[in-house]
C-alpha positions in Angstrom: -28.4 -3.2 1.9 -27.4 -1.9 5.2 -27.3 -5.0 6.8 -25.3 -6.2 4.0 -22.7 -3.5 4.2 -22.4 -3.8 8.6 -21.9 -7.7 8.0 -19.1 -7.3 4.9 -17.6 -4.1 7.1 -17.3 -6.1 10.3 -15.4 -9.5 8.1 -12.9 -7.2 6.9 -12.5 -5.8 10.4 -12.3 -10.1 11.7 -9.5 -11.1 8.8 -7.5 -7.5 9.4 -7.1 -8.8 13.1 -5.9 -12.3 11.4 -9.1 -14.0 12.3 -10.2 -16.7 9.5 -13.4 -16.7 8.0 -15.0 -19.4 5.9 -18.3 -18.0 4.1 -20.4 -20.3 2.3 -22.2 -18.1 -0.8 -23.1 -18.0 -4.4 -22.4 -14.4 -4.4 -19.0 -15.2 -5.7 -18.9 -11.2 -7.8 -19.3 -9.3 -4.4 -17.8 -11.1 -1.9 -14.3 -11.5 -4.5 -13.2 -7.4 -3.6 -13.4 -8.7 0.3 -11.4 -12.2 0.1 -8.3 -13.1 -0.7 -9.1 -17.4 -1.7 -12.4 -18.5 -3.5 -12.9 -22.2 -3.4 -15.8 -23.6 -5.5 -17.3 -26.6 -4.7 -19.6 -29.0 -6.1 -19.5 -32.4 -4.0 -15.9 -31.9 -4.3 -13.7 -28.7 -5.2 -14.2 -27.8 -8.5 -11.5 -25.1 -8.6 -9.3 -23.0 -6.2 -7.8 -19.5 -6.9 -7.3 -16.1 -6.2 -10.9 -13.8 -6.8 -8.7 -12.1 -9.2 -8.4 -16.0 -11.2 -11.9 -16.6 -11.1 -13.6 -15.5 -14.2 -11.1 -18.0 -15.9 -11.7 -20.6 -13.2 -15.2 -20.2 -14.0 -15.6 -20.3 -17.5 -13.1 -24.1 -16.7 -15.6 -25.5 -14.7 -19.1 -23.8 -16.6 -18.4 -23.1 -20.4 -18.0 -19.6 -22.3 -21.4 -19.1 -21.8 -20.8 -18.1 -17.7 -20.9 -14.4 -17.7 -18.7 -13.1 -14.0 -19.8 -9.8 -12.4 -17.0 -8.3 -10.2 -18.3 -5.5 -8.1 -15.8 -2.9 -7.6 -17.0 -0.2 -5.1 -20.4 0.7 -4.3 -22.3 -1.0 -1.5 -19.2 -3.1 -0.1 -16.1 -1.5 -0.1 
């Protein structure tokens, strides 16, 4: 979890200075507090939005059935 927290710590400090940072991850619930653009793909993109839009975008591409865990505080912020 520490190593975790230095690597999340140290992209916020990269994309405050401007810096762009594509991260490839199924951890879609705890990276969306740290991005500002999720892009899902699945041989092609699947859906595009804000981490804010995603539970919907979700649910579009996976069925009512997909449950979406936002982490708010804790560990990462």
């Amino acid at each position: 979890v520490k190593v975790q927290k230095a690597f999340y710590d140290l992209l916020k400090k990269l994309n405050k200075k401007g810096i762009t940072i594509i991260l490839v991850t199924h951890e879609v619930g705890v990276l969306s507090s740290l991005v500002k653009k999720v892009i899902c793909i699945n041989h092609q993109i699947c859906c595009m939005g804000k981490p804010k839009e995603m539970p919907k975008l979700l649910k579009q591409m996976y069925g009512e059935d997909i449950i979406h865990h936002h982490h708010k505080g804790g560990h990462y912020d």
